[in-house]
C-alpha positions in Angstrom: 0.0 0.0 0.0 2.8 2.2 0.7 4.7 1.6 -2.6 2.9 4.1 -5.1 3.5 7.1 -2.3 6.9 6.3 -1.8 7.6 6.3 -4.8 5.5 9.6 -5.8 7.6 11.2 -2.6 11.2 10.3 -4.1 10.3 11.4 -7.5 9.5 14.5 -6.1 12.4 15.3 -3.9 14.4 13.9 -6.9 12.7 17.2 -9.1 13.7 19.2 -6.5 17.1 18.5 -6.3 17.4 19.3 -10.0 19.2 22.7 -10.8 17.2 25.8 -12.6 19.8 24.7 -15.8 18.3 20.8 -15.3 15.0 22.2 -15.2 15.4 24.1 -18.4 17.1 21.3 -20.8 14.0 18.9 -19.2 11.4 21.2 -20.5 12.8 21.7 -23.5 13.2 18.3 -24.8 9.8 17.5 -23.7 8.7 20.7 -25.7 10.6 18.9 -28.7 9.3 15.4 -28.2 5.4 16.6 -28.4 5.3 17.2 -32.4 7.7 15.7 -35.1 7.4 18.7 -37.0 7.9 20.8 -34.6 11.4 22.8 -34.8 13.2 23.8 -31.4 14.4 27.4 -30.8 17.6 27.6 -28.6 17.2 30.8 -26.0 21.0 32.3 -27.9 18.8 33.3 -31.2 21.2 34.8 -33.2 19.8 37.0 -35.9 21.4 38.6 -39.5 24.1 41.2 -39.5 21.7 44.6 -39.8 24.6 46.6 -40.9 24.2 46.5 -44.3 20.5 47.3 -44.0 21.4 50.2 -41.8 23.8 51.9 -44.4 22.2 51.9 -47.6 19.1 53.0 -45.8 21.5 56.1 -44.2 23.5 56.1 -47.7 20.6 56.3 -49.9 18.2 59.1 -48.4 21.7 61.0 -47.4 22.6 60.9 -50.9 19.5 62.1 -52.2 19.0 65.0 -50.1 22.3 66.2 -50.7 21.8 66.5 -54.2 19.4 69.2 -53.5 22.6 71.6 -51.4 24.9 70.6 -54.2 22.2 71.8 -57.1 23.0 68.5 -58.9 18.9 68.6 -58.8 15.8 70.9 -58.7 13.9 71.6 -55.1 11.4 69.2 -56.2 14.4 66.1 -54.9 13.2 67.6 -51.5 9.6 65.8 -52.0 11.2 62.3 -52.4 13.4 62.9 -49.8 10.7 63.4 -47.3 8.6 60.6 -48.6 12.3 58.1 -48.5 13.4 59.6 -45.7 9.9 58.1 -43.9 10.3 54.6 -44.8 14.0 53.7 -45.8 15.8 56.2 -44.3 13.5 56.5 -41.0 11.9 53.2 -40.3 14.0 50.6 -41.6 17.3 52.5 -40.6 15.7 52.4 -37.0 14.8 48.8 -37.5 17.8 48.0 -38.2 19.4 50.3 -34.5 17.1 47.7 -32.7 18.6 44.4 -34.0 21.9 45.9 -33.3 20.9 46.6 -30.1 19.5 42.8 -29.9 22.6 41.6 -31.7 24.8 43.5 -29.0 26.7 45.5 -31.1 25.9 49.7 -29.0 27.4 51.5 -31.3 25.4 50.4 -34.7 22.3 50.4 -32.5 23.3 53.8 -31.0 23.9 55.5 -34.7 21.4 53.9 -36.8 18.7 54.4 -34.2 19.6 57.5 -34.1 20.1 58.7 -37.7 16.6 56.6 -38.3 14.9 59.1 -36.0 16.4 61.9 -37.5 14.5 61.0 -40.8 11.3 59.8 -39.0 11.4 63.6 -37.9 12.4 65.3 -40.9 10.1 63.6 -42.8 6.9 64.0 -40.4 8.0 67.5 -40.2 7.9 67.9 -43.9 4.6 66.0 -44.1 3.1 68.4 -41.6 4.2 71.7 -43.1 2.9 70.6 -46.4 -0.2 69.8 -45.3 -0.3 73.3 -43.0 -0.2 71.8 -39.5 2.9 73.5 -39.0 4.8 76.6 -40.5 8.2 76.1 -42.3 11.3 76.3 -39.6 12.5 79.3 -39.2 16.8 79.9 -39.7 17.6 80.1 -36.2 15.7 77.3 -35.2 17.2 75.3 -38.3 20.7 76.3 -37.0 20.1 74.5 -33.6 18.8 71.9 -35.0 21.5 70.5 -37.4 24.3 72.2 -34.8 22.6 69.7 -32.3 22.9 66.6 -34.3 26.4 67.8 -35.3 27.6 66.9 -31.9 25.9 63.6 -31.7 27.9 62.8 -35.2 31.4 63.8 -33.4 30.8 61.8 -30.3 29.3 59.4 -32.7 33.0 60.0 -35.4 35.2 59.5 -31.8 34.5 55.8 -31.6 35.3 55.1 -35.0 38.9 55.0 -34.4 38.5 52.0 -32.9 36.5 49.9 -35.6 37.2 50.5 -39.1 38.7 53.2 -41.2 35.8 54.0 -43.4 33.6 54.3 -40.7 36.1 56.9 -39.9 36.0 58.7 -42.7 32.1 58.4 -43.3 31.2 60.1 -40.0 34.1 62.7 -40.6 32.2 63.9 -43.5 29.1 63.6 -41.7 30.2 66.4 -39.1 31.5 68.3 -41.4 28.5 68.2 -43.6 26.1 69.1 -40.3 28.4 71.8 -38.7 28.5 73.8 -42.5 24.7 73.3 -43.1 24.4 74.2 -39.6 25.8 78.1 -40.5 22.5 78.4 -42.2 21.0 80.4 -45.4 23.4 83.3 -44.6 26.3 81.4 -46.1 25.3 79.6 -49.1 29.0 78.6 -50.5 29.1 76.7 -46.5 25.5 74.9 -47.6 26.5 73.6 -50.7 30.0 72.7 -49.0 28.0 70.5 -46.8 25.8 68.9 -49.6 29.4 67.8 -51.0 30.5 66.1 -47.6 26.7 64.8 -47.7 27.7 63.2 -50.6 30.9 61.8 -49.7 29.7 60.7 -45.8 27.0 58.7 -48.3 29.7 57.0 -51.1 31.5 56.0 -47.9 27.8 54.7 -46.2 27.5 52.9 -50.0 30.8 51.2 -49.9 31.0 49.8 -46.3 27.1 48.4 -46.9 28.2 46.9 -49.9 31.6 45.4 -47.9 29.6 43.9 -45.4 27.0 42.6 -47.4 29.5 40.9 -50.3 31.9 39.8 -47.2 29.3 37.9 -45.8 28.2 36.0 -48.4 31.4 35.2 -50.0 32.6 34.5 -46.8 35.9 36.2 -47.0 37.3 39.8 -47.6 36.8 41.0 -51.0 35.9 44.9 -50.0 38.2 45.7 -46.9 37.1 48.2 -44.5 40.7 49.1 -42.6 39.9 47.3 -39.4 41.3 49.1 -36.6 42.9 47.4 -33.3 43.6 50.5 -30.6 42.9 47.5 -28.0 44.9 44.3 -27.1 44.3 41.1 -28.2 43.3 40.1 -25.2 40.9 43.1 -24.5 39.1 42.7 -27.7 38.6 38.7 -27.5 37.2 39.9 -23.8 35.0 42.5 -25.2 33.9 40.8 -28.6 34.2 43.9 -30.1 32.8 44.6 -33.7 34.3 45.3 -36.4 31.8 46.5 -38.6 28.3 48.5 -38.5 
């Protein structure tokens, strides 16, 4: 008579000797047993390198406003820049910041997240003033704005020495195309200055997407990107830092 409860109390105090880990790795391959289709997902998911995804979003909407400072096109770029600036350059740029975040990676999460608000606002902004919510912004303001985002870019440039070399570059010409746009439509010669280093901080967003991209899937380096090591060995196999974007 006593057989079935002794044996329910030592299967219990056996399931509470287990560990938390034991516990886990029990559950889960009962999970896995209950359907043959069913496919297991490991907790460590590892996702897709954004990077690429990031950078031609920045590269391409970067690009195409700038062609409006330099006068390589009419005023009416402006309109596809807000629209662009919405989806590619705002929403998937930002998407991108959040699986770099997820991936680990601070600084690609920290810029594209970033850079992908800065087109979710400039093209909501534009959206709004065309549709007479809001008036245009006025110089001053304008000034603040893009002076503003000028220092993110050079906090942003000051880690950059300790990736990759055309991240370096890329983000150089990214401050200096703020800071000039930043001296406003008093100084048009500094404007169009800064749609030329618009231009050049998106060839240099261009050619590290397409670096990482090809690199990846020809699994070896075929685009280099200057890889920079300011950090020991042992440091850097410590901190798993990246690389790339």
């Amino acid at each position: 008579m006593d057989g079935p409860k002794a044996y329910s109390s030592q299967h219990n105090d056996a399931e509470n000797s287990l560990s938390v880990q034991e516990r886990l790795a029990f559950l889960e391959s009962r999970f896995a047993s209950t359907s043959s289709t069913a496919t297991y997902v490991p907790h460590s998911l590892r996702i897709a390198n954004p990077g690429p995804l990031g950078l031609f979003a920045f590269a391409y909407t970067t690009a195409l406003l700038s062609t409006t400072y330099t006068k390589w096109a009419d005023g009416g770029t402006t309109d596809y820049a807000i629209a662009y600036g919405l989806f590619y350059g705002g929403l998937a740029q930002l998407l991108a910041g959040m699986w770099a975040i997820w991936a680990r990676n601070t600084f690609a999460g920290t810029a594209f997240s970033s850079f992908g608000s800065f087109w979710l606002g400039y093209g909501t902004h534009g959206i709004l003033v065309a549709a007479g919510v809001l008036k245009g912004m006025e110089p001053e303001g304008e000034q603040t704005l893009l002076a503003l985002w000028a220092i993110l870019a050079f906090i942003l440039f000051l880690q950059t020495f300790n990736i990759n070399i055309v991240l370096v570059v890329l983000f150089l010409f990214l401050v200096l195309q703020l800071a000039l746009m930043a001296a406003g439509p008093q100084h048009p010669r500094a404007v169009k200055a800064g749609g030329y280093f618009g231009q050049g901080a998106a060839s240099m967003a261009f050619y590290a997407g397409l670096a990482e991209l090809t690199n990846e899937v020809y699994r070896r380096t075929i685009f280099p990107l200057g890889i920079l090591n300011l950090v020991t060995a042992q440091q850097k196999s410590n901190d798993q830092r990246p690389d790339t974007l």
